[in-house]
Backbone as ProteinMPNN parsed JSONL, in Angstrom:
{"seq_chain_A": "XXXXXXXXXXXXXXXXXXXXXXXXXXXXXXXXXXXXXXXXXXXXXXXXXXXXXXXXXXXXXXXXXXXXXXXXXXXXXXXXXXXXXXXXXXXXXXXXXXXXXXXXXXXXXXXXXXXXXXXX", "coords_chain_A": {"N_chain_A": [[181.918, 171.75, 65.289], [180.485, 171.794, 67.593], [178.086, 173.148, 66.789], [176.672, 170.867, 65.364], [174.373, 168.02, 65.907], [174.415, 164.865, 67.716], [175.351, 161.56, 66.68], [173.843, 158.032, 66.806], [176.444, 156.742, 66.738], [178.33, 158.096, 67.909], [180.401, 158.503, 70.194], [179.512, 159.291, 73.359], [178.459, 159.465, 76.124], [179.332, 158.79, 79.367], [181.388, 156.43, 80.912], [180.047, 154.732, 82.755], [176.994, 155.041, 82.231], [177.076, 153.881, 79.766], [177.112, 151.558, 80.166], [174.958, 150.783, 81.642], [173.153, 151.654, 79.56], [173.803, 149.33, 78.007], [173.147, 147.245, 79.647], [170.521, 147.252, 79.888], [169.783, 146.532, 77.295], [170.47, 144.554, 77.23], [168.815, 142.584, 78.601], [166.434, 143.453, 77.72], [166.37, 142.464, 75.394], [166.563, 139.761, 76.196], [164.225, 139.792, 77.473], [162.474, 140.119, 75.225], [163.499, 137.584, 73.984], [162.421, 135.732, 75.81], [159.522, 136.113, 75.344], [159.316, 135.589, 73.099], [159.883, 132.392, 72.918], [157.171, 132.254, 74.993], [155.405, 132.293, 73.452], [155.694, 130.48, 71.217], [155.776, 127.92, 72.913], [153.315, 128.211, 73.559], [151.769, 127.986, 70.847], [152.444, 125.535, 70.098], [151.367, 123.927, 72.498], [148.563, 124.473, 71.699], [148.77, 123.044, 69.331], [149.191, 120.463, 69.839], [147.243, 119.779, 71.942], [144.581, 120.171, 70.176], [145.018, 118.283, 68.535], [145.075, 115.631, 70.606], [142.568, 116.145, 71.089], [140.901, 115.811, 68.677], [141.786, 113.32, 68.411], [140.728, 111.921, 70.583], [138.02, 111.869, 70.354], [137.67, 110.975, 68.088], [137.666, 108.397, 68.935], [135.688, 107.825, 70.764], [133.809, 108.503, 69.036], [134.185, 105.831, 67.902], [134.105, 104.422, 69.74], [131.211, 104.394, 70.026], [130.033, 103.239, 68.419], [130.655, 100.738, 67.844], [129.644, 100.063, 70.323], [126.895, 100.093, 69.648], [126.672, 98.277, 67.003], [127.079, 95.641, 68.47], [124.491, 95.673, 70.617], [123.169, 95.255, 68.54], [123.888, 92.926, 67.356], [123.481, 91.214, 70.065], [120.996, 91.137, 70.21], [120.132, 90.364, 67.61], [121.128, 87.676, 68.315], [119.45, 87.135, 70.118], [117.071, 87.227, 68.87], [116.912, 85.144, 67.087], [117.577, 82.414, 68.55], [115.218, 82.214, 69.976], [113.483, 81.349, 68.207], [113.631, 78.633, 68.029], [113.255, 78.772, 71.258], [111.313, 79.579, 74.054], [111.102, 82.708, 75.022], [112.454, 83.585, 77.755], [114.468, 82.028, 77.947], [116.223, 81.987, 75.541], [117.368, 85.04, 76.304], [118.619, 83.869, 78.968], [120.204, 82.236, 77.399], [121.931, 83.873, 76.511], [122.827, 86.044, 77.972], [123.877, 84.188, 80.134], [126.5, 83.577, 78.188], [127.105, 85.682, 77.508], [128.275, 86.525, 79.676], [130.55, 84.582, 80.375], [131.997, 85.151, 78.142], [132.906, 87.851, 79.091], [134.401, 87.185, 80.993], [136.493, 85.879, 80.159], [137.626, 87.942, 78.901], [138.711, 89.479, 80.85], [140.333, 87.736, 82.034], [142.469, 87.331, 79.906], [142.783, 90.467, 79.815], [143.881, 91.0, 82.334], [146.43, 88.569, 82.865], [147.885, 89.935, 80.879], [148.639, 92.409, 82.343], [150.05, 91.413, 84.303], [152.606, 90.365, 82.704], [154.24, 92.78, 82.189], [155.29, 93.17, 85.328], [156.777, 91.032, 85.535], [159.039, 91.18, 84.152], [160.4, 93.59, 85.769]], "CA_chain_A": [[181.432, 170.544, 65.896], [179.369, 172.237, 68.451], [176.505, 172.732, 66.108], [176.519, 169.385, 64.495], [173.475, 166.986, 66.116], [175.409, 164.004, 67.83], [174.286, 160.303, 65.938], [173.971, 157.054, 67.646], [177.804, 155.956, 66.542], [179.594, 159.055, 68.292], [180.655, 157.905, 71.668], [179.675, 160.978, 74.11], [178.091, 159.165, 77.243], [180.206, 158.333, 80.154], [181.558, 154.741, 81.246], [178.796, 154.583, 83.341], [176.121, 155.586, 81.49], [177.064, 152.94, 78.495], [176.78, 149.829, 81.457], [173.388, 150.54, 82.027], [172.063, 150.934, 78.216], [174.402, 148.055, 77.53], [172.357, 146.249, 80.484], [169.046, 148.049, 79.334], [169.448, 146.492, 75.998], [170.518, 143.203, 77.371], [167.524, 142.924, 79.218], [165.232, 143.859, 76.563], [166.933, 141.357, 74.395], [166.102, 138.67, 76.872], [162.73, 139.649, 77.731], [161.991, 139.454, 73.711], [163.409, 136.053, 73.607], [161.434, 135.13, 76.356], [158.592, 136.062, 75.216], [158.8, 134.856, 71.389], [160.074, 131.049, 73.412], [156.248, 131.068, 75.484], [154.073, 132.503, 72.132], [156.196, 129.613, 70.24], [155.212, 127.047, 73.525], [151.546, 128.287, 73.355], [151.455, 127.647, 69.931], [152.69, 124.05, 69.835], [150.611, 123.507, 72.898], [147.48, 124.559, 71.002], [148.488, 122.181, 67.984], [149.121, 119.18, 70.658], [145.422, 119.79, 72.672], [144.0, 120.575, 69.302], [145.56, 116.922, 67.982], [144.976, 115.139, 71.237], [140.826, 116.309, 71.097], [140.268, 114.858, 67.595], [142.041, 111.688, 68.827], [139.836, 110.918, 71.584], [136.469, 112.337, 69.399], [137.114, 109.387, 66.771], [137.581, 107.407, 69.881], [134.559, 108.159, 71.575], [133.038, 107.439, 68.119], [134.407, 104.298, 67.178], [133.609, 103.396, 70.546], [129.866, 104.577, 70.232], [129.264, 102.412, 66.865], [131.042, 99.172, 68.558], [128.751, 99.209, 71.265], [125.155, 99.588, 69.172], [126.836, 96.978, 66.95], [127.201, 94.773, 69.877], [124.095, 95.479, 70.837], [122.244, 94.486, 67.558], [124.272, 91.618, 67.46], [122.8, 90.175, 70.983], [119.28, 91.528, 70.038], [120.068, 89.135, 66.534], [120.984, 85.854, 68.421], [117.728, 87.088, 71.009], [115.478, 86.716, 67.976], [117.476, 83.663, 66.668], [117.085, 81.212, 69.538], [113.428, 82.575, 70.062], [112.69, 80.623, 66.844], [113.306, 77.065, 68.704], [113.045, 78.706, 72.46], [110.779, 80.946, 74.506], [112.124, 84.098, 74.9], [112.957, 83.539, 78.484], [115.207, 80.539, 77.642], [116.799, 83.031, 74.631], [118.191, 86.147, 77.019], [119.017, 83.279, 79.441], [121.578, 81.411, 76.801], [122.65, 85.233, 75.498], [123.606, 86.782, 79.124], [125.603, 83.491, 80.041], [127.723, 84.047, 76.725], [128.341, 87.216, 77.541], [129.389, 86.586, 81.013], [131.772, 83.935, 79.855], [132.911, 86.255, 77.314], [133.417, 89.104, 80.236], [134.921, 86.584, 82.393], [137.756, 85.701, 79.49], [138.381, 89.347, 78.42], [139.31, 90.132, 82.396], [141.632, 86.971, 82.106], [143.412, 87.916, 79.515], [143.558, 91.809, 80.52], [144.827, 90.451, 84.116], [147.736, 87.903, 82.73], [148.755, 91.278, 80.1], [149.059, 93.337, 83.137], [151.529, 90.646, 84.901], [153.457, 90.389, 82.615], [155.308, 93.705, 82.621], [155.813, 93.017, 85.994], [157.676, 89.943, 85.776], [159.754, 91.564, 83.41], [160.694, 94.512, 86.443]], "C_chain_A": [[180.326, 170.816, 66.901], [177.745, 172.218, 67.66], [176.015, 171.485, 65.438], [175.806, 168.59, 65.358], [174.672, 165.524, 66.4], [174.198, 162.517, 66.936], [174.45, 159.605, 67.012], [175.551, 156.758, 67.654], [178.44, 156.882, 67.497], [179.115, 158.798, 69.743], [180.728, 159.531, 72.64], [178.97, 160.922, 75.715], [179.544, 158.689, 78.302], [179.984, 156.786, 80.525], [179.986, 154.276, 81.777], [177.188, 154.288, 82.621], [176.246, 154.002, 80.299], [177.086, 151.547, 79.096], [175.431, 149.966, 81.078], [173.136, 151.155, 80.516], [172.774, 149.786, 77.699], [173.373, 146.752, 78.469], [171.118, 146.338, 80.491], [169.19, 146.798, 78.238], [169.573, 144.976, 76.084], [169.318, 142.615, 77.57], [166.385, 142.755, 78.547], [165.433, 142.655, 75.535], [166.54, 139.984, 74.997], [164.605, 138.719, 77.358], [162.125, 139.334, 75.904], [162.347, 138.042, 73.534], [162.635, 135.307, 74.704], [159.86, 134.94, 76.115], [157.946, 135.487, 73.813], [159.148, 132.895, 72.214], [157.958, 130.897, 74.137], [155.029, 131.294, 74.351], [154.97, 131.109, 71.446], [155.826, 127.835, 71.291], [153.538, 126.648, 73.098], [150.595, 127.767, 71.798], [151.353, 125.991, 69.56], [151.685, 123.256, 70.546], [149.58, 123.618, 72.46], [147.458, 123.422, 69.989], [148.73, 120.625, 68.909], [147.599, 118.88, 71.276], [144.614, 119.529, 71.643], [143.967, 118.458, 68.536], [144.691, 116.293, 69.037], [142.819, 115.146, 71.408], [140.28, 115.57, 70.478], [140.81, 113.502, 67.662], [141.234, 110.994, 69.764], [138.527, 110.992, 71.122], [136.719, 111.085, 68.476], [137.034, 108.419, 67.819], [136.586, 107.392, 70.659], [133.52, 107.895, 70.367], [132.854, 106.465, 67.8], [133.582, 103.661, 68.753], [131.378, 103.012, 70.939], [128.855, 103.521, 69.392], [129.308, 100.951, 67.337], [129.652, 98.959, 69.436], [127.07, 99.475, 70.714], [125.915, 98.763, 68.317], [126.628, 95.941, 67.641], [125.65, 94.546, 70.054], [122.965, 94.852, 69.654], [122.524, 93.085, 67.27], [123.325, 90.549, 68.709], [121.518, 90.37, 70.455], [118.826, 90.574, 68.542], [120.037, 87.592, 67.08], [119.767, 85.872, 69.508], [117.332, 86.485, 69.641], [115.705, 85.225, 67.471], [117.419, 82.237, 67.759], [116.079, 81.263, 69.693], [113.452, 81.857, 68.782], [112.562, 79.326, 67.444], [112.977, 77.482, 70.088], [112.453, 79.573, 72.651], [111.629, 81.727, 75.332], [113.119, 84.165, 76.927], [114.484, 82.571, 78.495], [116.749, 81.502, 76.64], [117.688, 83.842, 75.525], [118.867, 85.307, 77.553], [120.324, 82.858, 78.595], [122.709, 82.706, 76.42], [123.613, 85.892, 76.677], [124.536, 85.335, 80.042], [126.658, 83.51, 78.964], [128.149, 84.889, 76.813], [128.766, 87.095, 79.055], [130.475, 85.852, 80.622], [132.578, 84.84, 79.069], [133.529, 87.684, 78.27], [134.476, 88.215, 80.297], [136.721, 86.288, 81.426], [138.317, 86.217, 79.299], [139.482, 89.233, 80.007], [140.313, 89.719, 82.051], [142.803, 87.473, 81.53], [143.958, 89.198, 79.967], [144.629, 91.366, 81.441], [146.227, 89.783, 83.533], [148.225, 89.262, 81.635], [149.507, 92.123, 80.844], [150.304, 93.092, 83.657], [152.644, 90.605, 84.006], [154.846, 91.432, 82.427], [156.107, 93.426, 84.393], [156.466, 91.903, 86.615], [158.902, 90.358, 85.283], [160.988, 92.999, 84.457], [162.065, 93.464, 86.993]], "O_chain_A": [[179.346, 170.076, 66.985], [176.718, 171.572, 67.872], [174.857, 171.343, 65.044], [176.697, 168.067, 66.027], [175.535, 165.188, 65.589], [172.988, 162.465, 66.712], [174.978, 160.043, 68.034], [175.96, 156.498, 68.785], [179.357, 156.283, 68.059], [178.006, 158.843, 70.277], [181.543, 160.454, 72.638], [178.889, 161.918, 76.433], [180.614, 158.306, 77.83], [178.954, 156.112, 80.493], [179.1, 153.635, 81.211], [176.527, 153.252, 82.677], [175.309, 153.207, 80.24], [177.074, 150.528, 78.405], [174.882, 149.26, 80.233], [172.082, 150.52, 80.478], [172.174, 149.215, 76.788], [173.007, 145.665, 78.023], [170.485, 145.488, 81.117], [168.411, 145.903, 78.568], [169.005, 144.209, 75.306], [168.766, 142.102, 76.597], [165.483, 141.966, 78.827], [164.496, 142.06, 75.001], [166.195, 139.1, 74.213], [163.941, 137.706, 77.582], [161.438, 138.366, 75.58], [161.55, 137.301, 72.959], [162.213, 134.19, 74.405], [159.142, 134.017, 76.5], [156.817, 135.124, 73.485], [158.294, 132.121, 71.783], [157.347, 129.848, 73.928], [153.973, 130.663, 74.337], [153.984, 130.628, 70.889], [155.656, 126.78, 70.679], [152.894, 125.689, 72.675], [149.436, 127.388, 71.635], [150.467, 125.4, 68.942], [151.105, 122.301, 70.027], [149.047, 122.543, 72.735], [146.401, 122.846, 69.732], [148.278, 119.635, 68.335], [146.96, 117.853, 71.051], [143.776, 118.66, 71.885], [143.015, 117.743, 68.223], [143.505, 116.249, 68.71], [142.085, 114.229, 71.777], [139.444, 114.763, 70.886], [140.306, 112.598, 66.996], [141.051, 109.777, 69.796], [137.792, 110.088, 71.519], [135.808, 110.291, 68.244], [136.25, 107.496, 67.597], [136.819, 106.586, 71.559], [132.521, 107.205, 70.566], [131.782, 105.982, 67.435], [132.754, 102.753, 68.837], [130.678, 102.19, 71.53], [127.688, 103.149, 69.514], [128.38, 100.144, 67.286], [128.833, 98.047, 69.325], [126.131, 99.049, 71.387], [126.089, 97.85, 69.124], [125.734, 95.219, 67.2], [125.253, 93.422, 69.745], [122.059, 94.077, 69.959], [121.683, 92.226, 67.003], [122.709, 89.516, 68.446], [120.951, 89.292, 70.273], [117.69, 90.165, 68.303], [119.371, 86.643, 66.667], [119.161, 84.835, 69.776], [117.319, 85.269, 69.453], [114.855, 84.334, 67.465], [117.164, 81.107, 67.341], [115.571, 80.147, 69.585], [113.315, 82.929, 68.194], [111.442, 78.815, 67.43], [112.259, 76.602, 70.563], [112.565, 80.548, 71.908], [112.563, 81.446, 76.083], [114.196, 84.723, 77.136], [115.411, 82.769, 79.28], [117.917, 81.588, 77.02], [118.842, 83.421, 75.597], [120.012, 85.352, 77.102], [121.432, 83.117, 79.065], [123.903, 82.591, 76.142], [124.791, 86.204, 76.506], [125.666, 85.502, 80.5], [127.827, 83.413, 79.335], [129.276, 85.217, 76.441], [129.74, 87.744, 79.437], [131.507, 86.51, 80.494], [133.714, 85.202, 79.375], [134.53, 88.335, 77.971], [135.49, 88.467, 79.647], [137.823, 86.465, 81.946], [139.51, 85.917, 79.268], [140.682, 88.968, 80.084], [141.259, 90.439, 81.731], [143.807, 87.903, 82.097], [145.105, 89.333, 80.396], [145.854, 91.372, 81.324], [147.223, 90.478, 83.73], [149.414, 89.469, 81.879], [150.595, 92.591, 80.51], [151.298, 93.818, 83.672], [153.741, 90.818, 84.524], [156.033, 91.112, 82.481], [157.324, 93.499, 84.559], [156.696, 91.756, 87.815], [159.905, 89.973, 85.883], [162.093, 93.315, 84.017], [162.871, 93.886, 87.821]]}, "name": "protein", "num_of_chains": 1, "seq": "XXXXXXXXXXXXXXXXXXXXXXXXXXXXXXXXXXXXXXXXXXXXXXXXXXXXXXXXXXXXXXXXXXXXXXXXXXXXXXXXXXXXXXXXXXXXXXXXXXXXXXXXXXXXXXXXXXXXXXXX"}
């Protein structure tokens, strides 16, 4: 037995000794799951940011197209009243319409807002 190479299975450390690689190995076992839990965070957070980017990029588009729509629209009923009015008369009827039209959006926004907090 003396010459025989000891393996991992043959018990030849003292009490002692088998705490601390038992608490070594614990250890190690918990730093690996810690560290596969923040590569498995980092990952998700990448596919959430990654999501959340191209959601506000179509939104920053859609909102880019709305407002030159919009604006070809007023720049259509400009040229369209300019056929019976001079052009001063034209912007004039176009920028009260759109204040009224502000002034209604707000409204509504404003009574949307209240009503969650009637609901509190």
């Amino acid at each position: 037995m003396a010459g025989k190479p000891l393996s991992d299975n043959d018990v030849v450390a003292s009490p002692d000794r088998d705490w601390s690689t038992l608490a070594a190995k614990a250890i190690d076992d918990l730093t690996r799951i810690v560290q596969s839990e923040i590569r498995l965070l980092e990952t998700t957070l990448k596919m959430v940011l990654q999501s959340e980017i191209d959601h506000a990029l179509a939104i920053l588009v859609a909102a880019a197209v709305l407002m030159s729509g919009a604006a070809c629209l007023i720049g259509a009923s400009i040229l369209l009243l300019h056929q019976w009015l001079p052009w001063w008369q034209s912007f004039g009827i176009s920028g009260v319409v759109l204040l009224i039209v502000s002034a209604m959006i707000r409204a509504i926004a404003k009574e949307r807002r209240q009503i969650p907090d009637l609901l509190k």
